[in-house]
C-alpha positions, 0 to 999 in steps of 0.5 A, spaced: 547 512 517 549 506 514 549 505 506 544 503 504 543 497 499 543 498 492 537 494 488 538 487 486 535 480 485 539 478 491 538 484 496 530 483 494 530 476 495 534 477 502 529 482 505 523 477 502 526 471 507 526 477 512 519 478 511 517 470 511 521 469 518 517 474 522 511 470 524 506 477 526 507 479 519 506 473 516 500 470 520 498 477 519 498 477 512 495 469 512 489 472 516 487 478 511 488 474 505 483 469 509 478 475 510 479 479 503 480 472 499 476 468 500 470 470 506 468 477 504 473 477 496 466 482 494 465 490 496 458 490 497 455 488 503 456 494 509 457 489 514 462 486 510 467 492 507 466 494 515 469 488 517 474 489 512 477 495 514 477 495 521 481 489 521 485 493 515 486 498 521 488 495 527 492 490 524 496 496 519 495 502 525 492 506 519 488 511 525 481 512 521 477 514 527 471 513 522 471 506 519 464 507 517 464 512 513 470 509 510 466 503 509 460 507 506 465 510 501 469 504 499 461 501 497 459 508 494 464 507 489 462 500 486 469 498 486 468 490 484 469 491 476 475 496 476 478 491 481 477 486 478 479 490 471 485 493 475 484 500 474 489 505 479 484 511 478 480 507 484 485 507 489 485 516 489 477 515 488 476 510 495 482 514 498 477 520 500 473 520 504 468 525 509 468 524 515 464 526 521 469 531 526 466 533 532 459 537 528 461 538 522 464 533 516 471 533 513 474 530 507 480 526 508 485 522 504 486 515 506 491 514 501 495 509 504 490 505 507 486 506 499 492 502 497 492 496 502 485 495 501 485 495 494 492 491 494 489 486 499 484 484 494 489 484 488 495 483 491 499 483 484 496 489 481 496 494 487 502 496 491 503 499 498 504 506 498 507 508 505 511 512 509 517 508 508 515 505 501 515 513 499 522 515 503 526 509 498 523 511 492 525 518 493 532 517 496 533 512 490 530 516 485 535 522 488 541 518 489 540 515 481 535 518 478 532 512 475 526 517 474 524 524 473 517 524 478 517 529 483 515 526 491 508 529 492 506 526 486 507 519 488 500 520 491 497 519 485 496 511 485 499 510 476 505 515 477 506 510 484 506 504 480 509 507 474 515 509 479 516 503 481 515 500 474 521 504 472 525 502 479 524 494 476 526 496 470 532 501 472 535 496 476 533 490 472 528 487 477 523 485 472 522 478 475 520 480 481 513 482 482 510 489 484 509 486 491 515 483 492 519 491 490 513 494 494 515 489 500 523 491 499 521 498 499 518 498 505 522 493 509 529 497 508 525 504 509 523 501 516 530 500 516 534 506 513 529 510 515 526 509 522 520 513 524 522 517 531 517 517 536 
């Protein structure tokens, strides 16, 4: 494997004009903003939430088979004023969801699709938590132990943020936003550590 980056402004700022030069990613992105932003920005119609998260789901892949009851949940739990409040316990809240499987019903933790969904409605107070932000958190927190979480704990939305906080501060990133980390992580994961399939 080779040696992965060590964290800082001009790697960041080199893996963001990575990001703005891919054309699906960024027509993507512009999409979702339009939806989220400015044609469906509240949480209170069925039709609209339904909306949002199938697109959600096709374009990141994120495999709910049931979008809505994931829908139904998200509109459940009344999330406009802790959006809008920035609150990180309605990430775990949304994230958890029960399903109809076959005959029966079962709860599943959406986690990181909680994550995109709250993110694509505030991008600046909620990262994305994915497999590849997760692996560089961890590897670097291994490597130089700007922090002390352990890994399962990074499914808990403030302990994330709090974990990427520390990371800004660690490697003196302060004037990056969370997204900009947040999208440095998951890029050189995707590079570092590539899914087999």
């Amino acid at each position: 494997m080779k040696k992965i980056v060590n964290p800082s402004a001009r790697q960041i700022n080199k893996y963001l004009r990575k990001r703005d030069a891919l054309n699906n990613y960024t027509l993507q992105e512009k999409s979702l903003n339009k939806l989220f932003l400015k044609l469906c920005p509240e949480n209170r119609k069925i039709e609209d939430v339904l909306l949002e998260v199938s697109t959600l789901n096709d374009f990141y892949s994120t495999n709910i088979y049931d979008t809505y009851s994931v829908a139904e949940n998200i509109i459940k739990n009344n999330i406009d004023k802790p959006l809008t409040a920035g609150n990180l316990d309605i990430v775990n809240k949304i994230a958890k969801v029960s399903v109809k499987r076959k005959t029966k019903r079962k709860t599943i933790n959406f986690y990181s699709f909680a994550t995109k969904y709250c993110s694509h409605h505030r991008p600046k107070f909620y990262p994305i938590y994915d497999s590849y932000v997760d692996k560089m958190l961890w590897y670097y927190r291994q490597r130089d132990q700007f922090s002390d979480f352990n890994r399962e704990s990074l499914k808990e939305y403030p302990i994330f943020i709090e974990a990427i906080n520390q990371f800004k501060k660690f490697y003196r990133l302060n004037k990056f936003k969370l997204r900009d980390i947040d999208n440095f992580l998951w890029m050189t994961g995707k590079e570092y550590f590539p899914n087999k399939y």
